[in-house]
N, C-alpha and C positions, 0 to 999 in steps of 0.2 A: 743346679746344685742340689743335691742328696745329701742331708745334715748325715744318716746313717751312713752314707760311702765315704764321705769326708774320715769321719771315724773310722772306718772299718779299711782305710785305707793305709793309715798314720797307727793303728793297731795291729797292722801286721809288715809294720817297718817301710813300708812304700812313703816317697817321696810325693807331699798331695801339690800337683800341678798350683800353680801362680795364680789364673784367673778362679781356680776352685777354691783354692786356700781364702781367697778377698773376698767371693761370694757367701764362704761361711761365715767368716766375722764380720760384712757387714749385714749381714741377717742376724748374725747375735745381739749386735748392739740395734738390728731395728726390734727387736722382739719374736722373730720369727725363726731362731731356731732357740732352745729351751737352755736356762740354765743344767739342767741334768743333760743334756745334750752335749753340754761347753766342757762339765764336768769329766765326762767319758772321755773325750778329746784329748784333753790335759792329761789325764790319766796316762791317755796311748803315748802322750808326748814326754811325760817322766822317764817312760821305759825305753821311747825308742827315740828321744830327742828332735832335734828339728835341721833340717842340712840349713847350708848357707845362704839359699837362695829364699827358703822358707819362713827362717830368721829374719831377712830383709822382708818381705811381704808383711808378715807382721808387724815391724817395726813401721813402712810406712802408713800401713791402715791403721797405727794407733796414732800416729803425729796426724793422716787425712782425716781421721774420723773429728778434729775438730782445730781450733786457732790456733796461731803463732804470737808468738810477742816481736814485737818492733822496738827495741831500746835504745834505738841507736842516738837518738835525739837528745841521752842524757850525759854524752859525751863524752865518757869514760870507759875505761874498761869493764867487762861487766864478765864475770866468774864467778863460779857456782861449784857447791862439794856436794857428796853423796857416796853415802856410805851403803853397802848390801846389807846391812843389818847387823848388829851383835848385842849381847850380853852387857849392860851396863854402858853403852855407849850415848853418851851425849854430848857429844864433839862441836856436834853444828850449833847449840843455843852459846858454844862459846866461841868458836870460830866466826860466824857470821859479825857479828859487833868488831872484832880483831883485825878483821880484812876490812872491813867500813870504815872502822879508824883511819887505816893506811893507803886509805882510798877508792878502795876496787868500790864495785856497785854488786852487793849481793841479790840476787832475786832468787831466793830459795824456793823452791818447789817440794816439799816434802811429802812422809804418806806417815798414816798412822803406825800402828804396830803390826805387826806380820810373825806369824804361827809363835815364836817362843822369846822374841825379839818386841821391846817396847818400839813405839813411834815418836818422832818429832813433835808432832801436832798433839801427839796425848801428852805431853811432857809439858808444851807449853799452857796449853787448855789446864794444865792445873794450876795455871795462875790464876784467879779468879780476874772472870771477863774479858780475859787475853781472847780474840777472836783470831782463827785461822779463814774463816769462810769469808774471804774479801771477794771480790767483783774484779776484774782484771783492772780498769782504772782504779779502785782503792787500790789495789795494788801500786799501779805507778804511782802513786800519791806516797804512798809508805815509803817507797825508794825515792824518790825525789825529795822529801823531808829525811831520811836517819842515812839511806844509802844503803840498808838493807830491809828486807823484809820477806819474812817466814807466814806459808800459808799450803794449806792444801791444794789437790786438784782444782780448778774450777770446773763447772759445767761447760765451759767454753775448752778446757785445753782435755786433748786426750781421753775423752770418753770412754774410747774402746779399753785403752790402759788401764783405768779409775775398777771399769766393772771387772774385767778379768783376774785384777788384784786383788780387790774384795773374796772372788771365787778362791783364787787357789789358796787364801789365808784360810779356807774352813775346810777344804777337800784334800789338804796332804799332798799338794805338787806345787808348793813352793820354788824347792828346789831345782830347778829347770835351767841350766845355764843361757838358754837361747829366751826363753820369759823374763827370766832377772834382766839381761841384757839390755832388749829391745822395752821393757818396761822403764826402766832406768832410764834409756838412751831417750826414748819417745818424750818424754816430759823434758828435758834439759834440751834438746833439738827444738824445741816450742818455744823456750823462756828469749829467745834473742842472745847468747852467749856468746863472748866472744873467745870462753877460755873456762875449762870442767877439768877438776879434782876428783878424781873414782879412789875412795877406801874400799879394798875389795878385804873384808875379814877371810880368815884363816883360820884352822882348828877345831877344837870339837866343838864352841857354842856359834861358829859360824853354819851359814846354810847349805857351801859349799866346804866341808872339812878339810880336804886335799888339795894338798899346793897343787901337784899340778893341775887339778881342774879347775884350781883358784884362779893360777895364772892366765890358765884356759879364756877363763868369762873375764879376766883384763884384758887380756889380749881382744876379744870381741868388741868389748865396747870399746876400747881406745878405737880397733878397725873402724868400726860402727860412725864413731863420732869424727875419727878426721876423715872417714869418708864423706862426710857430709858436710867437709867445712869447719869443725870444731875441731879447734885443738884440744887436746886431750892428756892427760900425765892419770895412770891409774897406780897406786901404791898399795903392796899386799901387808896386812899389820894383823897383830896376835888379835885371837881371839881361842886361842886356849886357855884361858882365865878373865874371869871379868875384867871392861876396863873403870879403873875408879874403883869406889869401896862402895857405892852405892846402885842396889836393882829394885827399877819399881818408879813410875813415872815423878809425883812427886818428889823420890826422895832421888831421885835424879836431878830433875829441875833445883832444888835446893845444892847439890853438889856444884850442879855447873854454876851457879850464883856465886857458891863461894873459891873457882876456880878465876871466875872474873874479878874475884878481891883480894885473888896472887895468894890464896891459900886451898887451893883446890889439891888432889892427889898428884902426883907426881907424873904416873905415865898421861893423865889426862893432858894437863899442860905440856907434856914434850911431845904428845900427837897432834895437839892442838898448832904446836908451833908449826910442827913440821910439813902440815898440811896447807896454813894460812904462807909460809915459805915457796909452796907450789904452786899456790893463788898467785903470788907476786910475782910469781918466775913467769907466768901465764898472759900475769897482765903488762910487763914487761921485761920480753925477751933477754934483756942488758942485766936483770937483776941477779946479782950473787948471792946462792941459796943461803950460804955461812951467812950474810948481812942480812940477807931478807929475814931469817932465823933471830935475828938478835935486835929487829925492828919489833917483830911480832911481841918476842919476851914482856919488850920495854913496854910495848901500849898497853899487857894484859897484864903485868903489875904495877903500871902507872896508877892505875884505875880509870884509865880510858877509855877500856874496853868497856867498862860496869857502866861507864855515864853512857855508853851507844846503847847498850842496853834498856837500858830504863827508858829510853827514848824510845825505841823502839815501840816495848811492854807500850808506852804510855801511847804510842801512835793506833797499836792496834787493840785499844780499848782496857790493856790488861789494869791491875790495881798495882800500882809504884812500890808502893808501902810494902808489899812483899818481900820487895830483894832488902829491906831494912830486915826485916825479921821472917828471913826463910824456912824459920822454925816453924812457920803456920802451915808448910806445906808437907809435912809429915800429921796427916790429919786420920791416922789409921786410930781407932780408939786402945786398942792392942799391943802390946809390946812384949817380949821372950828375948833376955839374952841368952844366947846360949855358948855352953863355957866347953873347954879341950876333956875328954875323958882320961887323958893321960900326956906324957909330955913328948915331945918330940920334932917333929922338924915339917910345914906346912909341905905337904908333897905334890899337892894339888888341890883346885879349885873347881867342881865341875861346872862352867859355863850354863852348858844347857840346860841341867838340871835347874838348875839355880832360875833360868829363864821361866824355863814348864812351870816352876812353884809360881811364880808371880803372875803366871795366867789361872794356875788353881788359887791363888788366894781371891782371885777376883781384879786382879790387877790387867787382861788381856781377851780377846774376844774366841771366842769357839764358835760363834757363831756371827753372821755380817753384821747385822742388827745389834748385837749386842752392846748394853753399856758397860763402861770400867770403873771400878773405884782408884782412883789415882794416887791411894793415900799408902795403900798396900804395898809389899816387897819387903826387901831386905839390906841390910845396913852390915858391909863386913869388918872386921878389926884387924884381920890379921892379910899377910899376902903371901901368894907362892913364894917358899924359900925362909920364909921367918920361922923361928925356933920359936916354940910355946913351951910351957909350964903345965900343969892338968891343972883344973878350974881358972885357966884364962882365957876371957871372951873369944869367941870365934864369929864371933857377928848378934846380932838381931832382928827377931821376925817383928814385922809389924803388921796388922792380919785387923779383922772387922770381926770376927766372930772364934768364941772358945772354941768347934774343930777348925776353923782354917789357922789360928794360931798355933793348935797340934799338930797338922799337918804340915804345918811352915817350918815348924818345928825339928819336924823328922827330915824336911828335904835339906834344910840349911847343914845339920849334922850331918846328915851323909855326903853334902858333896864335898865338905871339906873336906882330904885324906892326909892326918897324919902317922906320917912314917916314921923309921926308925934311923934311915941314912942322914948323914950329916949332909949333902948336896941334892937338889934336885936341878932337871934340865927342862927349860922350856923357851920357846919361842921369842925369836928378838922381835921389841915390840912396829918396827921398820922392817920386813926382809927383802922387799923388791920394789921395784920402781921400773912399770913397763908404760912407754913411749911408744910411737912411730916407728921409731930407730931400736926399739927390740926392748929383751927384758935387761934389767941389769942387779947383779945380785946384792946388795947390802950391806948382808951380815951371813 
Protein backbone atom coordinates (compact mmCIF):
# COMPACT_ATOMS: atom_id res chain seq x y z
CA UNK A 1 0.00 0.00 0.00
CA UNK A 2 1.20 3.60 -1.53
CA UNK A 3 -0.37 6.37 1.18
CA UNK A 4 0.24 8.74 -2.08
CA UNK A 5 -1.91 6.26 -4.59
CA UNK A 6 -4.53 5.71 -1.94
CA UNK A 7 -4.96 9.45 -2.33
CA UNK A 8 -4.44 10.07 -5.72
CA UNK A 9 -6.69 7.41 -6.31
CA UNK A 10 -10.05 8.79 -4.18
CA UNK A 11 -8.81 12.35 -5.73
CA UNK A 12 -9.63 11.61 -9.01
CA UNK A 13 -13.02 9.75 -8.05
CA UNK A 14 -11.83 6.04 -8.39
CA UNK A 15 -13.24 3.70 -6.03
CA UNK A 16 -9.88 2.69 -3.53
CA UNK A 17 -10.09 -1.31 -3.55
CA UNK A 18 -11.17 -3.02 0.01
CA UNK A 19 -7.74 -4.55 0.98
CA UNK A 20 -6.00 -0.93 -0.07
CA UNK A 21 -8.56 1.17 1.69
CA UNK A 22 -7.72 -1.23 5.33
CA UNK A 23 -4.13 -1.11 4.60
CA UNK A 24 -4.29 2.74 4.65
CA UNK A 25 -6.12 3.20 7.90
CA UNK A 26 -4.57 0.74 9.62
CA UNK A 27 -1.20 2.37 8.92
CA UNK A 28 -2.75 5.69 10.03
CA UNK A 29 -3.65 4.55 13.24
CA UNK A 30 -0.11 2.56 13.54
CA UNK A 31 1.74 5.86 12.63
CA UNK A 32 2.97 5.18 9.43
CA UNK A 33 1.13 6.98 7.14
CA UNK A 34 1.17 10.97 8.30
CA UNK A 35 -1.57 12.91 9.68
CA UNK A 36 -1.24 15.38 6.51
CA UNK A 37 -1.48 12.30 4.63
CA UNK A 38 -5.02 11.47 6.39
CA UNK A 39 -5.61 15.14 5.72
CA UNK A 40 -5.36 15.03 1.89
CA UNK A 41 -7.45 11.86 1.76
CA UNK A 42 -10.42 13.35 3.48
CA UNK A 43 -10.19 16.22 1.41
CA UNK A 44 -10.42 13.94 -1.89
CA UNK A 45 -13.28 12.21 0.09
CA UNK A 46 -15.40 15.57 0.77
CA UNK A 47 -15.34 16.03 -3.03
CA UNK A 48 -15.70 12.85 -4.31
CA UNK A 49 -17.45 10.79 -1.31
CA UNK A 50 -16.98 7.24 -0.57
CA UNK A 51 -19.37 4.26 -2.52
CA UNK A 52 -20.96 1.58 -0.37
CA UNK A 53 -18.52 -0.82 -0.30
CA UNK A 54 -15.83 1.88 1.00
CA UNK A 55 -18.20 3.16 3.62
CA UNK A 56 -18.28 -0.49 5.01
CA UNK A 57 -14.56 -0.95 5.06
CA UNK A 58 -14.33 1.96 7.01
CA UNK A 59 -16.76 1.36 9.34
CA UNK A 60 -15.36 -1.93 10.13
CA UNK A 61 -11.74 -0.85 10.57
CA UNK A 62 -13.08 1.56 13.04
CA UNK A 63 -15.34 -0.84 15.23
CA UNK A 64 -11.72 -3.69 14.47
CA UNK A 65 -9.27 -1.16 15.33
CA UNK A 66 -10.34 -1.75 18.97
CA UNK A 67 -13.22 -3.49 21.86
CA UNK A 68 -16.77 -4.16 22.02
CA UNK A 69 -18.86 -4.01 25.02
CA UNK A 70 -20.70 -6.99 26.38
CA UNK A 71 -23.85 -5.79 28.33
CA UNK A 72 -25.81 -8.20 28.19
CA UNK A 73 -25.26 -9.52 31.70
CA UNK A 74 -27.23 -6.31 32.91
CA UNK A 75 -30.36 -7.73 31.76
CA UNK A 76 -32.19 -5.04 30.39
CA UNK A 77 -32.64 -3.36 27.34
CA UNK A 78 -29.94 -1.25 26.54
CA UNK A 79 -30.36 1.90 24.04
CA UNK A 80 -28.57 4.74 23.11
CA UNK A 81 -29.23 8.29 21.11
CA UNK A 82 -27.01 10.38 19.12
CA UNK A 83 -27.34 13.31 17.51
CA UNK A 84 -25.07 14.52 14.19
CA UNK A 85 -24.49 17.75 15.85
CA UNK A 86 -26.47 21.17 16.06
CA UNK A 87 -26.59 24.65 17.43
CA UNK A 88 -27.63 24.64 21.00
CA UNK A 89 -28.44 21.16 21.20
CA UNK A 90 -28.24 19.41 24.61
CA UNK A 91 -30.78 16.63 24.37
CA UNK A 92 -28.80 13.90 25.56
CA UNK A 93 -27.72 15.50 29.37
CA UNK A 94 -31.62 15.33 29.42
CA UNK A 95 -32.68 12.35 27.76
CA UNK A 96 -30.20 10.04 29.18
CA UNK A 97 -31.64 10.34 33.18
CA UNK A 98 -35.42 10.11 31.29
CA UNK A 99 -34.86 6.85 29.80
CA UNK A 100 -32.95 5.49 33.15
CA UNK A 101 -35.96 6.43 34.89
CA UNK A 102 -38.22 4.36 32.64
CA UNK A 103 -35.72 1.69 32.70
CA UNK A 104 -33.79 1.29 29.46
CA UNK A 105 -29.82 1.10 30.45
CA UNK A 106 -28.16 4.05 28.76
CA UNK A 107 -24.52 3.71 27.83
CA UNK A 108 -23.79 6.78 26.17
CA UNK A 109 -20.82 7.14 24.17
CA UNK A 110 -20.34 10.82 23.17
CA UNK A 111 -17.70 13.16 21.48
CA UNK A 112 -16.67 16.61 22.20
CA UNK A 113 -17.67 19.50 20.04
CA UNK A 114 -17.03 19.33 16.26
CA UNK A 115 -16.21 22.33 13.74
CA UNK A 116 -19.24 24.92 14.92
CA UNK A 117 -21.35 22.54 17.09
CA UNK A 118 -20.59 22.20 20.95
CA UNK A 119 -19.90 18.51 22.54
CA UNK A 120 -21.53 16.41 25.25
CA UNK A 121 -18.48 15.81 27.10
CA UNK A 122 -17.66 19.77 26.98
CA UNK A 123 -21.01 20.50 28.29
CA UNK A 124 -20.72 18.01 31.02
CA UNK A 125 -16.93 18.78 31.92
CA UNK A 126 -18.32 22.12 32.89
CA UNK A 127 -19.65 20.70 35.90
CA UNK A 128 -16.73 20.91 38.07
CA UNK A 129 -14.97 17.39 38.38
CA UNK A 130 -17.73 15.76 36.36
CA UNK A 131 -15.15 13.06 34.76
CA UNK A 132 -15.87 11.69 31.14
CA UNK A 133 -12.60 9.70 30.92
CA UNK A 134 -13.74 6.46 32.61
CA UNK A 135 -12.09 3.06 31.93
CA UNK A 136 -14.66 0.58 30.19
CA UNK A 137 -15.25 -1.23 33.82
CA UNK A 138 -15.99 2.34 35.39
CA UNK A 139 -18.10 2.43 33.00
CA UNK A 140 -20.14 -0.61 33.86
CA UNK A 141 -19.94 0.34 37.33
CA UNK A 142 -21.82 3.74 36.37
CA UNK A 143 -24.57 1.85 34.48
CA UNK A 144 -24.92 -0.64 36.98
CA UNK A 145 -25.38 1.92 39.77
CA UNK A 146 -27.81 5.14 37.90
CA UNK A 147 -28.47 2.91 34.63
CA UNK A 148 -26.83 5.55 32.63
CA UNK A 149 -23.75 6.81 31.97
CA UNK A 150 -22.10 9.56 29.77
CA UNK A 151 -18.41 9.40 28.75
CA UNK A 152 -15.97 9.80 25.92
CA UNK A 153 -14.18 7.36 23.52
CA UNK A 154 -11.96 5.17 25.58
CA UNK A 155 -8.68 4.09 24.35
CA UNK A 156 -10.06 0.63 24.11
CA UNK A 157 -13.18 1.46 21.82
CA UNK A 158 -12.67 2.73 18.20
CA UNK A 159 -9.40 4.21 18.00
CA UNK A 160 -9.25 4.60 14.48
CA UNK A 161 -12.85 6.63 14.93
CA UNK A 162 -11.41 8.79 18.06
CA UNK A 163 -8.23 10.13 15.71
CA UNK A 164 -10.05 10.61 12.45
CA UNK A 165 -12.58 12.72 14.35
CA UNK A 166 -10.24 14.94 15.98
CA UNK A 167 -8.67 15.37 12.19
CA UNK A 168 -11.55 16.34 10.29
CA UNK A 169 -12.78 18.99 13.30
CA UNK A 170 -9.73 21.18 12.34
CA UNK A 171 -9.33 20.45 8.29
CA UNK A 172 -12.98 21.44 7.11
CA UNK A 173 -14.32 17.80 6.09
CA UNK A 174 -16.59 17.36 8.56
CA UNK A 175 -19.11 17.08 6.49
CA UNK A 176 -18.84 13.67 4.85
CA UNK A 177 -21.90 11.78 4.77
CA UNK A 178 -20.15 8.20 4.66
CA UNK A 179 -17.52 9.83 7.85
CA UNK A 180 -20.48 10.98 9.90
CA UNK A 181 -22.09 7.67 9.16
CA UNK A 182 -19.57 5.07 9.80
CA UNK A 183 -18.11 7.34 12.69
CA UNK A 184 -21.48 7.42 14.44
CA UNK A 185 -22.25 3.90 13.63
CA UNK A 186 -18.57 2.49 14.64
CA UNK A 187 -18.96 3.61 18.47
CA UNK A 188 -22.70 2.56 19.00
CA UNK A 189 -21.97 -1.00 17.18
CA UNK A 190 -19.05 -1.40 20.20
CA UNK A 191 -21.41 -0.14 23.25
CA UNK A 192 -23.42 -3.74 23.24
CA UNK A 193 -26.82 -2.21 22.11
CA UNK A 194 -29.74 -3.49 21.74
CA UNK A 195 -31.75 -0.70 20.28
CA UNK A 196 -30.09 3.37 18.79
CA UNK A 197 -32.09 6.56 18.36
CA UNK A 198 -30.16 8.74 15.36
CA UNK A 199 -31.17 12.84 15.57
CA UNK A 200 -30.07 13.34 12.14
CA UNK A 201 -30.30 17.66 12.19
CA UNK A 202 -31.54 19.59 9.32
CA UNK A 203 -31.03 23.15 8.09
CA UNK A 204 -28.59 25.86 7.90
CA UNK A 205 -26.76 25.32 11.55
CA UNK A 206 -26.84 21.56 10.82
CA UNK A 207 -23.62 19.83 9.11
CA UNK A 208 -25.65 18.38 6.50
CA UNK A 209 -28.14 21.38 5.56
CA UNK A 210 -30.33 19.46 2.82
CA UNK A 211 -33.11 17.26 3.54
CA UNK A 212 -32.41 15.15 1.02
CA UNK A 213 -28.90 14.46 1.89
CA UNK A 214 -30.12 14.54 5.56
CA UNK A 215 -32.32 11.71 4.83
CA UNK A 216 -29.55 10.43 2.63
CA UNK A 217 -27.04 9.80 6.05
CA UNK A 218 -30.46 8.37 7.92
CA UNK A 219 -31.06 6.20 5.62
CA UNK A 220 -27.09 4.97 5.87
CA UNK A 221 -26.79 4.60 9.26
CA UNK A 222 -30.25 3.01 9.86
CA UNK A 223 -28.64 0.46 6.76
CA UNK A 224 -25.39 0.51 8.69
CA UNK A 225 -26.76 -0.48 11.86
CA UNK A 226 -29.56 -3.04 11.21
CA UNK A 227 -27.23 -4.52 8.93
CA UNK A 228 -25.30 -5.31 11.79
CA UNK A 229 -27.97 -6.44 14.12
CA UNK A 230 -28.91 -3.19 15.60
CA UNK A 231 -32.21 -1.86 15.38
CA UNK A 232 -32.25 1.32 14.47
CA UNK A 233 -35.15 4.41 14.19
CA UNK A 234 -33.10 7.77 12.81
CA UNK A 235 -35.58 11.06 13.08
CA UNK A 236 -34.71 14.30 10.92
CA UNK A 237 -35.53 17.48 13.51
CA UNK A 238 -34.78 21.39 12.74
CA UNK A 239 -31.83 22.90 13.04
CA UNK A 240 -32.70 26.02 11.14
CA UNK A 241 -32.71 27.84 14.43
CA UNK A 242 -31.12 27.02 17.65
CA UNK A 243 -32.53 24.44 19.85
CA UNK A 244 -33.32 26.03 23.39
CA UNK A 245 -32.38 29.72 24.17
CA UNK A 246 -29.10 28.79 25.27
CA UNK A 247 -25.25 28.42 22.93
CA UNK A 248 -22.23 27.76 24.66
CA UNK A 249 -21.34 24.70 26.74
CA UNK A 250 -21.97 25.85 30.23
CA UNK A 251 -24.82 27.81 29.62
CA UNK A 252 -26.14 24.80 27.99
CA UNK A 253 -25.45 22.50 30.65
CA UNK A 254 -27.42 25.05 33.01
CA UNK A 255 -30.45 25.02 30.54
CA UNK A 256 -30.55 21.28 30.47
CA UNK A 257 -30.49 21.32 34.37
CA UNK A 258 -33.34 23.47 34.50
CA UNK A 259 -35.24 21.47 31.63
CA UNK A 260 -34.93 18.35 34.12
CA UNK A 261 -36.84 20.82 36.69
CA UNK A 262 -39.88 20.93 33.99
CA UNK A 263 -38.90 24.44 33.22
CA UNK A 264 -36.60 24.16 30.45
CA UNK A 265 -37.54 25.75 26.72
CA UNK A 266 -40.26 24.32 25.18
CA UNK A 267 -38.92 22.75 21.86
CA UNK A 268 -36.19 21.15 24.15
CA UNK A 269 -38.53 19.15 26.22
CA UNK A 270 -40.94 18.07 23.18
CA UNK A 271 -37.59 16.58 21.38
CA UNK A 272 -36.58 15.36 24.51
CA UNK A 273 -39.87 13.50 24.85
CA UNK A 274 -40.11 12.35 21.55
CA UNK A 275 -36.80 10.93 21.30
CA UNK A 276 -36.86 9.08 24.94
CA UNK A 277 -40.51 7.89 23.16
CA UNK A 278 -38.29 5.99 20.38
CA UNK A 279 -35.95 4.63 23.09
CA UNK A 280 -39.08 2.83 24.44
CA UNK A 281 -40.58 1.76 21.33
CA UNK A 282 -36.77 0.19 20.76
CA UNK A 283 -36.65 -1.27 24.02
CA UNK A 284 -39.98 -2.63 23.84
CA UNK A 285 -41.51 -3.48 20.54
CA UNK A 286 -45.38 -3.54 22.26
CA UNK A 287 -44.86 0.08 23.35
CA UNK A 288 -47.29 2.87 22.10
CA UNK A 289 -45.43 5.93 21.09
CA UNK A 290 -48.58 8.41 22.35
CA UNK A 291 -48.03 6.41 25.93
CA UNK A 292 -44.44 5.97 25.82
CA UNK A 293 -44.71 10.11 25.07
CA UNK A 294 -46.62 10.83 28.05
CA UNK A 295 -44.35 8.32 30.46
CA UNK A 296 -41.46 10.49 29.43
CA UNK A 297 -43.46 13.91 30.19
CA UNK A 298 -44.42 12.64 33.71
CA UNK A 299 -40.68 11.39 35.00
CA UNK A 300 -39.16 14.87 33.44
CA UNK A 301 -41.58 16.99 35.49
CA UNK A 302 -41.87 14.80 38.28
CA UNK A 303 -38.34 15.69 39.06
CA UNK A 304 -37.23 12.20 38.46
CA UNK A 305 -35.43 12.77 35.86
CA UNK A 306 -33.21 15.64 37.97
CA UNK A 307 -32.75 13.02 41.06
CA UNK A 308 -31.06 10.27 37.96
CA UNK A 309 -29.21 13.03 37.25
CA UNK A 310 -27.60 14.01 40.27
CA UNK A 311 -26.80 10.52 40.66
CA UNK A 312 -25.27 10.30 37.91
CA UNK A 313 -23.05 13.85 38.26
CA UNK A 314 -22.29 12.34 41.63
CA UNK A 315 -21.20 8.71 40.34
CA UNK A 316 -19.01 10.22 37.93
CA UNK A 317 -17.15 12.57 40.22
CA UNK A 318 -19.08 15.77 39.17
CA UNK A 319 -19.92 18.54 42.27
CA UNK A 320 -24.06 17.92 43.16
CA UNK A 321 -24.26 21.29 44.51
CA UNK A 322 -24.27 22.64 40.91
CA UNK A 323 -27.65 21.63 39.69
CA UNK A 324 -28.94 23.58 43.13
CA UNK A 325 -27.34 26.71 41.74
CA UNK A 326 -26.71 26.41 38.06
CA UNK A 327 -26.03 29.86 38.09
CA UNK A 328 -22.39 28.92 38.81
CA UNK A 329 -22.01 27.75 35.49
CA UNK A 330 -22.43 30.80 33.54
CA UNK A 331 -18.84 31.79 34.71
CA UNK A 332 -17.89 34.09 31.58
CA UNK A 333 -16.75 37.35 33.63
CA UNK A 334 -18.49 39.42 30.55
CA UNK A 335 -21.95 40.14 29.75
CA UNK A 336 -23.84 42.43 26.63
CA UNK A 337 -27.31 42.42 26.28
CA UNK A 338 -28.18 43.16 23.22
CA UNK A 339 -31.49 44.99 22.38
CA UNK A 340 -33.91 45.11 18.62
CA UNK A 341 -32.80 48.28 16.50
CA UNK A 342 -36.21 48.57 15.44
CA UNK A 343 -39.59 46.59 15.91
CA UNK A 344 -40.77 43.89 14.03
CA UNK A 345 -41.24 40.35 13.58
CA UNK A 346 -38.14 37.57 14.65
CA UNK A 347 -37.57 36.40 10.89
CA UNK A 348 -34.86 34.32 11.60
CA UNK A 349 -32.23 32.96 13.83
CA UNK A 350 -28.87 32.20 12.14
CA UNK A 351 -27.89 28.79 13.69
CA UNK A 352 -24.34 28.65 12.32
CA UNK A 353 -23.51 31.78 12.76
CA UNK A 354 -24.42 31.82 16.25
CA UNK A 355 -22.32 28.41 16.58
CA UNK A 356 -18.88 29.94 14.60
CA UNK A 357 -19.30 33.04 17.39
CA UNK A 358 -19.04 30.53 20.30
CA UNK A 359 -15.95 28.92 18.74
CA UNK A 360 -14.50 32.77 18.25
CA UNK A 361 -15.37 33.65 21.83
CA UNK A 362 -13.16 30.78 22.94
CA UNK A 363 -16.07 28.53 23.58
CA UNK A 364 -14.76 25.68 20.69
CA UNK A 365 -11.53 24.20 19.36
CA UNK A 366 -9.66 25.29 15.92
CA UNK A 367 -7.18 23.28 16.68
CA UNK A 368 -6.98 19.30 18.24
CA UNK A 369 -5.12 20.41 21.22
CA UNK A 370 -6.95 23.04 22.01
CA UNK A 371 -8.62 24.07 25.31
CA UNK A 372 -12.28 25.70 25.72
CA UNK A 373 -13.57 28.17 28.10
CA UNK A 374 -16.93 26.70 28.98
CA UNK A 375 -18.19 29.71 30.41
CA UNK A 376 -18.68 31.63 27.04
CA UNK A 377 -21.66 31.86 24.42
CA UNK A 378 -24.73 33.26 24.25
CA UNK A 379 -28.15 33.45 25.95
CA UNK A 380 -31.18 34.19 23.54
CA UNK A 381 -34.63 36.07 24.45
CA UNK A 382 -36.46 36.01 21.76
CA UNK A 383 -37.49 33.04 19.07
CA UNK A 384 -38.35 32.65 15.39
CA UNK A 385 -41.82 34.15 14.92
CA UNK A 386 -42.03 36.44 18.13
CA UNK A 387 -42.94 40.18 17.38
CA UNK A 388 -40.22 42.50 19.26
CA UNK A 389 -40.56 46.31 20.17
CA UNK A 390 -36.94 48.30 19.33
CA UNK A 391 -34.86 48.35 22.50
CA UNK A 392 -36.15 44.73 23.45
CA UNK A 393 -33.44 42.24 24.37
CA UNK A 394 -32.63 39.90 21.67
CA UNK A 395 -30.36 37.83 23.76
CA UNK A 396 -26.85 38.00 25.50
CA UNK A 397 -23.19 37.75 24.81
CA UNK A 398 -21.19 36.25 27.55
CA UNK A 399 -17.41 36.61 26.40
CA UNK A 400 -13.80 36.65 28.74
CA UNK A 401 -12.44 39.51 27.21
CA UNK A 402 -13.62 43.42 26.05
CA UNK A 403 -12.97 42.29 21.91
CA UNK A 404 -14.52 39.01 22.18
CA UNK A 405 -17.45 40.62 23.99
CA UNK A 406 -17.49 43.13 20.87
CA UNK A 407 -17.15 40.62 18.56
CA UNK A 408 -20.04 38.51 20.32
CA UNK A 409 -21.52 41.39 19.95
CA UNK A 410 -21.75 41.92 16.32
CA UNK A 411 -22.32 38.13 15.54
CA UNK A 412 -25.45 37.86 18.05
CA UNK A 413 -26.87 41.14 16.16
CA UNK A 414 -26.49 39.98 12.94
CA UNK A 415 -27.78 36.70 13.16
CA UNK A 416 -30.94 37.69 14.47
CA UNK A 417 -33.06 39.05 11.30
CA UNK A 418 -35.89 41.26 11.94
CA UNK A 419 -38.43 41.70 9.38
CA UNK A 420 -41.02 43.63 8.49
CA UNK A 421 -43.74 40.56 7.52
CA UNK A 422 -46.31 39.67 10.15
CA UNK A 423 -45.41 35.48 9.32
CA UNK A 424 -42.39 33.78 9.13
CA UNK A 425 -41.99 29.99 7.75
CA UNK A 426 -39.66 27.46 9.33
CA UNK A 427 -39.00 24.00 9.79
CA UNK A 428 -41.20 21.46 11.85
CA UNK A 429 -39.17 20.73 14.87
CA UNK A 430 -39.99 16.48 13.92
CA UNK A 431 -40.15 16.07 10.02
CA UNK A 432 -39.19 12.40 9.37
CA UNK A 433 -38.84 9.29 10.90
CA UNK A 434 -36.64 6.71 8.63
CA UNK A 435 -36.75 2.98 9.70
CA UNK A 436 -36.01 -0.36 8.06
CA UNK A 437 -39.44 -0.09 6.51
CA UNK A 438 -38.45 3.33 4.68
CA UNK A 439 -38.88 6.95 5.42
CA UNK A 440 -42.14 8.33 6.67
CA UNK A 441 -43.03 12.00 6.35
CA UNK A 442 -44.27 13.86 9.66
CA UNK A 443 -45.17 17.10 8.94
Amino acid sequence: MIPSRVIEQKRDGRAVPREELRGFLDAFLRGEVQDYQMAAFLMAVYFRGLDGDETGTLLQAMVGSGSSLDLAYLGRPRVDKHSTGGVGDKVSLVLAPVAAELGVIVPMMSGRGLGHTTGTLDKLEAIPGFRTRLSLNEFRAVLEEVGCAMIGQTEEIAPLDRRLYALRDVTGTVPIISAIAASIMSKKLAEGLTGLVLDVKVGGGAFIPEEERALDLAHTMVDLGEGHGLPTVALLTAMDRPLGMAIGNGLETAEAIACLRGDGPEDLEELVVEEVAEMLGLADGDTDRAIARGRAREVLRSGQALARFAKLVRAQGGDVSTLEDPARLRTAPLQRVIEAERAGTVASIASRALGEGVVSLGGGRRRMDEAIDPGVGFELAVRVGQEVQAGQPLGTVHANSDATLASGAEVLRSAVRIASELSVSFRPLVSHRVTAGGIEALA
